[in-house]
Phi, psi and omega in degrees: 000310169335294184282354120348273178310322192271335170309300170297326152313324195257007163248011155272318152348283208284332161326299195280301185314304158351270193284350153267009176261303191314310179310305195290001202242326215279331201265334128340302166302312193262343176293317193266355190268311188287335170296323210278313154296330164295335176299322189268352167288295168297033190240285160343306197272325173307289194306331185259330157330289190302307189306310192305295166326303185288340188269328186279342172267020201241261245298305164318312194308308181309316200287295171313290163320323142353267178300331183290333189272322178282344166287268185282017182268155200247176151261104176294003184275335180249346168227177185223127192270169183298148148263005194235134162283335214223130178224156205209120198207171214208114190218120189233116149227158207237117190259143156221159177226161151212152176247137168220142190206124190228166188242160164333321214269346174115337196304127163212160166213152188237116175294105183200141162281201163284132156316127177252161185237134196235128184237102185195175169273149166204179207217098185227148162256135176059223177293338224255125134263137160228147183228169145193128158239169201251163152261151202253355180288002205234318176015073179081015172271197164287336162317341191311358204268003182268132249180150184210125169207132191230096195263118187229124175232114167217133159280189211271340157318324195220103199240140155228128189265122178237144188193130179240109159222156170206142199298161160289196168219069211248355192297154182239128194268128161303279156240174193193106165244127177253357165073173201084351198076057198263149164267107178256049170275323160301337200245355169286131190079016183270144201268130150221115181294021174271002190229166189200171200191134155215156187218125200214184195150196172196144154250142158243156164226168179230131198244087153350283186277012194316351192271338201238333190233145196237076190313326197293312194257056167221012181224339175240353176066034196246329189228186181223110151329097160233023113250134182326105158220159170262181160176158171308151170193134165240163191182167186251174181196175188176110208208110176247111181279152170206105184240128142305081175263115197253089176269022144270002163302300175311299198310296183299332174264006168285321155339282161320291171301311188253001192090177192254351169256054183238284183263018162289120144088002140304319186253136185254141227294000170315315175281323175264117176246173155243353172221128181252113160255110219221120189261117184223124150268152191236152181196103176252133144250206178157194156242166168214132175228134190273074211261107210247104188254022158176174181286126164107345172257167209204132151228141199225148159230148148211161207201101182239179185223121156248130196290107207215111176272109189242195184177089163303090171262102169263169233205078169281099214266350202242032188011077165251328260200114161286122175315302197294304177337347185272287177323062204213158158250186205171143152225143175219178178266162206170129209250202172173129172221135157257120157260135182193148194212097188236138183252144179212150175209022163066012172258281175234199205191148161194181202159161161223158180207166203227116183234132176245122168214133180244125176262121201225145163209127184259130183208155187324322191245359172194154199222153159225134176250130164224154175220132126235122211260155160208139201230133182236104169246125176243187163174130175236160152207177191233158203199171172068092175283161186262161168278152148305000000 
């Protein structure tokens, strides 16, 4: 009975310890089950994160090709995009200008140098060209100075024109009516170094039809025409004139042809100034057609009309001539044509094109009229093929 009685305690001891080591294994137990689900909740909330991230950089992604398609997307059944990175060309133009400065009185005279031949290189990436030419008939004469730069950046949607150019002072008067019945025929085609001229500015246009019509490949060589099609185009132009005259120059030399009491008291003071600076903004629309008669060849027009805001100022050196008669705004039309007939075989290319813009402003007491023209003959190739 003793040992009994000494047993049972010490197998309830053992009992109870037993079953608080088990409790104490059970509370445990669920303490490591609850770490072990929030690791796997943040495990989750990571994963969906990563998921979220990557569909928001697909989207973006999405986006950009988008806006990239809806900015530059063609139709390829009518143009064939550049495949090349890189182009490399030879370039000859042929410049002509012309000034006509006429009076109330009917009295004018018209200014235009010789056509020049222009020589230079060019370079272009993607949309981007840069040039430059020299003249070479002038080449380190007094004449050198006459300079051209031409900056062209275009898509097939949107073209932008950066353009410095500037004359010598090789010009010739073309005509000259002084009224009265006077014969000025002597004096047509007589060389005068008294006029001098620059001209500098930017055009932008915007291209309607771009999925079907490529104004670059019939004026940058960047795409291939490969069916005929048109489109509408509007556009801004911010164009600065500064023509120059040196009328005691004139004077002696009219003198000299036709005699001097022939021209005392003859040219009338409407004209004489001595420096004209002329400023024309522009907002042109028009049409342009790419016109396609066999594979690799493109004959192209365009043709705009511009609504044109000018703002004349003249430099009255012989004081004949009141500043305010300068000192004026005005709206006038201005026109602007493009022509061009180019062979491309997306390798190499060549072609000429013909760009015209005549600038005209009217006013009760004095009118200016300018044209000026470029006739461009090339030949390139393209190089640095693009990735797929």
């Amino acid at each position: 009975m003793k040992r009994s009685s000494l047993y049972v305690p010490l197998l309830s001891f053992l009992l109870l310890a037993a079953g608080g080591k088990a409790a104490g294994a059970t509370t445990d137990s669920s303490g490591q089950g609850d770490s072990l689900s929030s690791s796997a909740d943040l495990g989750d909330s990571v994963r969906w994160m990563r998921v979220t991230d990557r569909r928001e950089k697909r989207r973006l992604q999405q986006l950009e090709r988008r806006l990239h398609r809806d900015l530059n997307g063609i139709d390829t059944t009518y143009i064939e995009p550049q495949r090349f990175n890189f182009t490399t060309m030879v370039q000859s133009v042929t410049t002509y200008e012309l000034y006509r400065l006429s009076s109330k009185e009917g009295q004018s005279i018209t200014f235009a140098p010789a056509p020049t031949l222009k020589l230079g290189p060019y370079f272009g990436w993607r949309w981007i060209f840069f040039g430059y030419t020299i003249d070479v008939a002038h080449l380190g004469g007094k004449n050198s100075a006459r300079k051209e730069y031409d900056v062209s950046i275009y898509s097939s949607r949107i073209g932008v024109d950066l353009f410095y150019r500037q004359t010598g002072n090789d010009y010739k008067i073309r005509r000259i009516n002084l009224g009265n019945g006077i014969d000025t025929r002597p004096l047509e085609g007589m060389p005068f170094g008294g006029v001098s001229s620059t001209v500098k500015g930017f055009n932008v246009y915007y291209i309607f039809n771009f999925r079907r019509f490529s104004y670059p490949a019939a004026f940058s060589q960047s795409t291939v025409q490969r069916r005929s099609a048109g489109s509408p185009l509007i556009g801004i132009g911010y164009t600065r004139h500064e023509l120059s005259v040196n009328w005691e120059d004139l004077d002696r030399l009219v003198a000299d042809k036709l005699g001097r009491e022939t021209v005392t008291g003859l040219v009338n003071n409407d004209l004489l100034f001595g420096k004209v600076k002329y400023t024309d903004v522009a907002l042109s629309g028009g049409y342009a057609y790419n016109y396609v008669p066999c594979r690799n060849w493109l004959l192209a027009a365009s043709l705009s009309l511009a609504v044109a805001y000018k703002r004349t100022t003249g430099d009255n050196q012989r004081r004949r001539f009141s500043l305010r008669d300068f000192s004026f705004d005005n709206i006038n039309i201005d026109g602007i044509g493009r022509f061009a007939i180019v062979y491309n075989n997306m390798r190499w290319y060549a072609g000429a094109n013909a760009v015209l813009h005549a600038y005209n402003y009217h006013k009760s007491q004095f009118s200016t009229n300018n044209i000026f023209g470029a006739l461009n003959v090339y030949v390139g190739f393209n190089f640095g093929r693009k990735r797929k």
